[in-house]
C-alpha beads as a LAMMPS data file, in Angstrom:
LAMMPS data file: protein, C-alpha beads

88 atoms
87 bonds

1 atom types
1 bond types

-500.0 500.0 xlo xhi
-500.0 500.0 ylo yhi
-500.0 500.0 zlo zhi

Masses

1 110.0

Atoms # bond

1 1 1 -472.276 397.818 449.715
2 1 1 -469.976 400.464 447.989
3 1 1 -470.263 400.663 444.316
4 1 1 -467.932 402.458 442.312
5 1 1 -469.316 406.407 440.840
6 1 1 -467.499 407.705 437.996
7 1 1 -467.335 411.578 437.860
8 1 1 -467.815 413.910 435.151
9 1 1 -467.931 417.289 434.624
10 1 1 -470.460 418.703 432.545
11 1 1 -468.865 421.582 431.089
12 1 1 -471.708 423.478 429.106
13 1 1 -473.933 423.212 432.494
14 1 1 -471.926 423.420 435.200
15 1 1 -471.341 421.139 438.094
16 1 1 -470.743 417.472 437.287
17 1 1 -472.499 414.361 436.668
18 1 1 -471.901 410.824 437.808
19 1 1 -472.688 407.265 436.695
20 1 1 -472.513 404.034 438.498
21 1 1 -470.813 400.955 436.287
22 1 1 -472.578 398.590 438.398
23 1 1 -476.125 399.506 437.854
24 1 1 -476.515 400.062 434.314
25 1 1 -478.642 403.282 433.764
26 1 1 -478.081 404.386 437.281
27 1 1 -477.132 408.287 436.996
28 1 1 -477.323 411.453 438.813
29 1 1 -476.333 415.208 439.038
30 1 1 -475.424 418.017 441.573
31 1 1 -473.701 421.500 442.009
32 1 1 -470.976 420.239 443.699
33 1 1 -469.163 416.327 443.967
34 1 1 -470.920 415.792 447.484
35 1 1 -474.147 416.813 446.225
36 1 1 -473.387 414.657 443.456
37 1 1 -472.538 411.479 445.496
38 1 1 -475.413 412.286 447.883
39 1 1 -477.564 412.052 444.881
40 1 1 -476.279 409.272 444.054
41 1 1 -476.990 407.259 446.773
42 1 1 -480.588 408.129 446.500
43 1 1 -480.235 406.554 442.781
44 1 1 -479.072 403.806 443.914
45 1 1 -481.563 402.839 446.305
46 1 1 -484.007 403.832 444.301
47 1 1 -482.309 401.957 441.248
48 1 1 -482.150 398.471 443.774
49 1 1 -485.908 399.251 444.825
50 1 1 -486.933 398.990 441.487
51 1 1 -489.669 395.187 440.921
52 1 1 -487.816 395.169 437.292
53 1 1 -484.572 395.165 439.332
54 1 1 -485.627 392.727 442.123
55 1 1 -483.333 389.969 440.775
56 1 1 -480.551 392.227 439.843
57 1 1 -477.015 391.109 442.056
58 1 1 -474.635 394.107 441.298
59 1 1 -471.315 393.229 442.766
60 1 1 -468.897 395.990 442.805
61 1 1 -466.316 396.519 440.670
62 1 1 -463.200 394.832 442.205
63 1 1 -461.417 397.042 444.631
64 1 1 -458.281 394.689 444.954
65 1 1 -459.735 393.767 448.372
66 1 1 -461.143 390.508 449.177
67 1 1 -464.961 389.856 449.328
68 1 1 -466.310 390.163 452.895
69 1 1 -467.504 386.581 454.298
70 1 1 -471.048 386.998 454.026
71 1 1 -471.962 388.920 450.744
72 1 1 -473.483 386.174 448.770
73 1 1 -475.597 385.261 451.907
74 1 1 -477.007 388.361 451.675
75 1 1 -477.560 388.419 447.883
76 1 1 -479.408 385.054 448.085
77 1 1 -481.352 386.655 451.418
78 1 1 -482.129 389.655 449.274
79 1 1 -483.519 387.089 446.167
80 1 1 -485.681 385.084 449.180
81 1 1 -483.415 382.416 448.789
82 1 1 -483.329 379.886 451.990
83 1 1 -480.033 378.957 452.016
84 1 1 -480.989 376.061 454.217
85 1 1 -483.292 374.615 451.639
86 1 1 -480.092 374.638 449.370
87 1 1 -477.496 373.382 451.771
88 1 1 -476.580 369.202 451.047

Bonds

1 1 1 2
2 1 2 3
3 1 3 4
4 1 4 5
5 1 5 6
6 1 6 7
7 1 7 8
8 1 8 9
9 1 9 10
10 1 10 11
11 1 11 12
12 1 12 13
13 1 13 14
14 1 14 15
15 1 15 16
16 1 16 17
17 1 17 18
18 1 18 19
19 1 19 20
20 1 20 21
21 1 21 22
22 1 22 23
23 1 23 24
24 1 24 25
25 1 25 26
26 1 26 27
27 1 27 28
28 1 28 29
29 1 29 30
30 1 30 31
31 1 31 32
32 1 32 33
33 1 33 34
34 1 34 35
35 1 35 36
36 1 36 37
37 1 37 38
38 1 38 39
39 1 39 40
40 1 40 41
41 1 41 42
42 1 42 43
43 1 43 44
44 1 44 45
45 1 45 46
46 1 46 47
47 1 47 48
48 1 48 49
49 1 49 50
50 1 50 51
51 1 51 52
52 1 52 53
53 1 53 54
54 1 54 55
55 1 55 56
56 1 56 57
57 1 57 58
58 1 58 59
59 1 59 60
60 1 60 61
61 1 61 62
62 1 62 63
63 1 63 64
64 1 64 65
65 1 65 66
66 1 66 67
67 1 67 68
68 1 68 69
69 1 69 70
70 1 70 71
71 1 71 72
72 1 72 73
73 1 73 74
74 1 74 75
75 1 75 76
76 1 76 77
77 1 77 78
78 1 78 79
79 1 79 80
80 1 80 81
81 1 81 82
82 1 82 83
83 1 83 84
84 1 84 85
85 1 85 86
86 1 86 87
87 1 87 88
């Protein structure tokens, strides 16, 4: 999934700073915006890794593109939800 990384530039360090709306406390840093995002990415899996975070469904922010067939199937896979068991 692609979640949405908002960009800052920290102006008293140098090099720039990022947060992710999506998962709340999620943040990183680097020299450069690559670094930054490739940082980032390591949050975030670490962030989703997390047992307190285990039943946490971020969705991202809305892109103004529909939702791929198949997202909440994975969400409820990633919970260990059978969908079968649910199914009428």
């Amino acid at each position: 999934m692609k979640y949405t990384v908002i960009v800052h530039r920290d102006i008293q360090e140098g090099g720039v700073w990022g947060e992710c709306p999506e998962l709340p406390g999620c943040y990183s840093q680097g020299e450069s915006v690559g670094e930054l995002m490739r940082n980032m990415r390591e949050a975030a899996e670490l962030y989703l890794d997390e047992p307190e975070n285990a039943y946490v469904f971020p969705v991202p922010v809305h892109s103004g593109r529909n939702i791929k067939p198949g997202l909440l199937l994975s969400i409820l896979n990633r919970a260990g939800i059978d969908v079968n068991s649910i199914r009428r």
